[in-house]
C-alpha positions in Angstrom: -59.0 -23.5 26.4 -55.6 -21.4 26.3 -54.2 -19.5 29.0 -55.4 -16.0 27.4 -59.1 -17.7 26.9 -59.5 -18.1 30.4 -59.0 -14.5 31.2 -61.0 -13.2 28.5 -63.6 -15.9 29.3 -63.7 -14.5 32.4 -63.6 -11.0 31.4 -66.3 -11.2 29.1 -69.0 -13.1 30.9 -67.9 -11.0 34.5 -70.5 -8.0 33.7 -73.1 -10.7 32.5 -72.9 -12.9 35.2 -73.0 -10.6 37.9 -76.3 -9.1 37.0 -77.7 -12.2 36.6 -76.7 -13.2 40.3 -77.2 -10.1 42.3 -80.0 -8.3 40.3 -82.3 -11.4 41.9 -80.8 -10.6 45.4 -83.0 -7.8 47.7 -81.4 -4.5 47.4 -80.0 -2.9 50.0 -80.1 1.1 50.4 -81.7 3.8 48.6 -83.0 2.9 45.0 -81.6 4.4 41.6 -83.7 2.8 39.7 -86.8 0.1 39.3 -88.1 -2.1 36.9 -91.5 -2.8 36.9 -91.5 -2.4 40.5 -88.0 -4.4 41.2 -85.2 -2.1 42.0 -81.9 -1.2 41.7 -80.2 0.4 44.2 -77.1 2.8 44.4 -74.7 0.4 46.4 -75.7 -2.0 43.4 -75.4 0.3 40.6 -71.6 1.1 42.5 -70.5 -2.6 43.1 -71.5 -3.2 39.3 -69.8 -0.2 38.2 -66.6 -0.8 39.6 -66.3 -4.7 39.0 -67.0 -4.5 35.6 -64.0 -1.7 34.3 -61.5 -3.2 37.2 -62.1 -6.2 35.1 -61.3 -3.9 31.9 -58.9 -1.6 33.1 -57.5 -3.7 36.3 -56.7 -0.7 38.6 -58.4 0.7 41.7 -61.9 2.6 41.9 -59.5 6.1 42.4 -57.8 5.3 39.3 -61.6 4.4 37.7 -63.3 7.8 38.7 -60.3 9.7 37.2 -60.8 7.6 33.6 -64.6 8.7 33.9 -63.5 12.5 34.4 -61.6 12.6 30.7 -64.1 13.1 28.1 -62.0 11.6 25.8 -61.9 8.4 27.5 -65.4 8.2 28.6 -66.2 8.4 24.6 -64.8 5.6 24.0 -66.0 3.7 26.7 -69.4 5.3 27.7 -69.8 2.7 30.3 -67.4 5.1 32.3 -70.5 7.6 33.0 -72.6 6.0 35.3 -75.7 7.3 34.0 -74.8 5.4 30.7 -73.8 2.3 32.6 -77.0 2.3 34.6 -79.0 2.4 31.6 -77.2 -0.7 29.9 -78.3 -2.6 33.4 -81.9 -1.5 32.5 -81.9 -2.7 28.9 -80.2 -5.9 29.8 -82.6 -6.4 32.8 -85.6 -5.7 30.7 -84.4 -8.3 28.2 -83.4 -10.7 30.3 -86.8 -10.8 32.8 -88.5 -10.9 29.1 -85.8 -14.3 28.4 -87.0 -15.8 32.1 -90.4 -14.8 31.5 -90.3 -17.3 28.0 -88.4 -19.8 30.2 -85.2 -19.4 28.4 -83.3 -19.4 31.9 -84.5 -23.1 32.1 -82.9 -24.1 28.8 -79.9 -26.6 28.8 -77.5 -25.2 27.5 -78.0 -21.4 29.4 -77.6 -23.2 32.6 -74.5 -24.8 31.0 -73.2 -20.9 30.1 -74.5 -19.7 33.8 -72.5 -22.6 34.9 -69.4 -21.7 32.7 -69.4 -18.1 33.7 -69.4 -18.3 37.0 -66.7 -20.5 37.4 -64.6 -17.7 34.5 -65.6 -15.2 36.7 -64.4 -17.0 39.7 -61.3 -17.9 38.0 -60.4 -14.1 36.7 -61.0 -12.9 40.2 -58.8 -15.3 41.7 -55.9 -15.1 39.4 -55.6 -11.4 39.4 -56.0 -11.4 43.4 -53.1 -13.7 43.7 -50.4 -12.3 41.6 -51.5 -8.8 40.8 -49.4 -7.7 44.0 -46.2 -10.3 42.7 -46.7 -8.5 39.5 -44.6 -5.3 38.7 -44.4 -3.0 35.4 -41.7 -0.4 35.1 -41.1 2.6 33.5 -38.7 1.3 30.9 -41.0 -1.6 30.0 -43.8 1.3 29.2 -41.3 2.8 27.1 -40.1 0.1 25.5 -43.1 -0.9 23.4 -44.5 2.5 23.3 -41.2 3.6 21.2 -41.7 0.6 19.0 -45.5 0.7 18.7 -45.1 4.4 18.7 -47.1 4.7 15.3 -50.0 2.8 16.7 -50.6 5.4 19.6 -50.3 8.3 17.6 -53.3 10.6 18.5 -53.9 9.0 21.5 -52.8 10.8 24.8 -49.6 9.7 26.5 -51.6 8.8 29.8 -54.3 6.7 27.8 -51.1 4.6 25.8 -49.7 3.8 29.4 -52.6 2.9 30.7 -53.0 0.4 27.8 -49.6 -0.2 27.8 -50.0 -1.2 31.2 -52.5 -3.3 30.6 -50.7 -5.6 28.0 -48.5 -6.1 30.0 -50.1 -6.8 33.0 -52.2 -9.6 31.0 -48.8 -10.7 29.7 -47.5 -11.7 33.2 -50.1 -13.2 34.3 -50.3 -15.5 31.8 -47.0 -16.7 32.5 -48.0 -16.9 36.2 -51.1 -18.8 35.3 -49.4 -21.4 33.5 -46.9 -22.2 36.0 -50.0 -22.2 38.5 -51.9 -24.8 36.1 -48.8 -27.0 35.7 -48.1 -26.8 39.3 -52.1 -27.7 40.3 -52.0 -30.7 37.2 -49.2 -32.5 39.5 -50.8 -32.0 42.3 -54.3 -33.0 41.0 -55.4 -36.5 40.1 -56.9 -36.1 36.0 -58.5 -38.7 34.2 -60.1 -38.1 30.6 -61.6 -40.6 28.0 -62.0 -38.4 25.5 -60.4 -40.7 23.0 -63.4 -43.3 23.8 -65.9 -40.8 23.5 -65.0 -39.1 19.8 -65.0 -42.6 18.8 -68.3 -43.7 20.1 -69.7 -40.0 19.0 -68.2 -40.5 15.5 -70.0 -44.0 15.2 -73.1 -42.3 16.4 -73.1 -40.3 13.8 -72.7 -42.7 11.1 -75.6 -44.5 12.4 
């Protein structure tokens, strides 16, 4: 798994993962909304909001609310109005007590991805936490690859090209962080593998 997986990785399964954990936990405060009698409540809907587009958009929940106050941006994320995001935690909660109901929570290989995306989400969190402060993204670095990319933002407004911009390069960064953090935790770390053994055996398996 490459450097840019494991942020993705994480990225991906963060909204996922987090409703699988906390929708199961008692809510706290005033409900928003209830599912055949299990509710969600405002504090919940507001924790899930924000998590999942800092994970997108990686700025604070200021920066957030003013994203979800441009139309433009909100259509092309929806997820930005709260009312739309709440209702995607209602279809994927109705689907998924449907999926535990037919014992698919059970299966194998969905503990294995439970498994998986916590420790992603863990792993994003972390990494961003750490170096998102050691991280900086000038003016000229903006410019830079918006005047060479300048076709590709064409129609889009300047504040939503630096934002993505931004983004890039943020994610750029932090790869290069993470890698010297991996190296640097390889040395320090005692790793053994026999995955040489294994394909062999595996592949003998097979022919058998």
């Amino acid at each position: 798994m490459n450097f840019k997986t494991i942020i993705s990785f994480s990225i991906i399964f963060a909204f996922t993962s987090s409703i699988l954990v906390s929708c199961n936990k008692k809510p706290q405060g005033e409900w928003i909304a209830k599912i055949d009698g299990e509710s969600i409540s405002i504090d919940e809907l507001n924790t899930f909001y924000y998590a999942q587009h800092k994970s997108i958009y990686n700025i604070s929940s200021e920066d957030i609310d003013k994203l979800a106050a441009d139309p433009s941006t909100v259509q092309k994320n929806p997820t930005l109005n709260k009312q739309e995001f709440l209702e995607q935690l209602i279809k994927q909660k109705l689907i998924y007590n449907k999926a535990v109901k037919e014992g698919l929570a059970k299966v194998k290989e969905v503990e294995a991805l439970i498994q998986m995306a916590k420790e992603a989400v863990v792993v994003g969190y972390y990494v961003k936490e750490k170096f998102k402060d050691e991280i900086e993204i000038s003016d000229e670095d903006v410019e830079k690859i918006y005047s060479k990319q300048r076709d590709r933002f064409k129609g889009i407004p300047i504040e939503q090209a630096e934002l993505i911009i931004k983004q890039r390069i943020f994610q750029d960064k932090l790869q290069k962080k993470l890698r010297v953090l991996v190296e640097n935790l390889r040395e320090q770390s005692k790793i053994e593998k026999k995955i040489d053994s294994f394909l062999e055996k595996d592949k003998e398996d097979k022919k058998s």
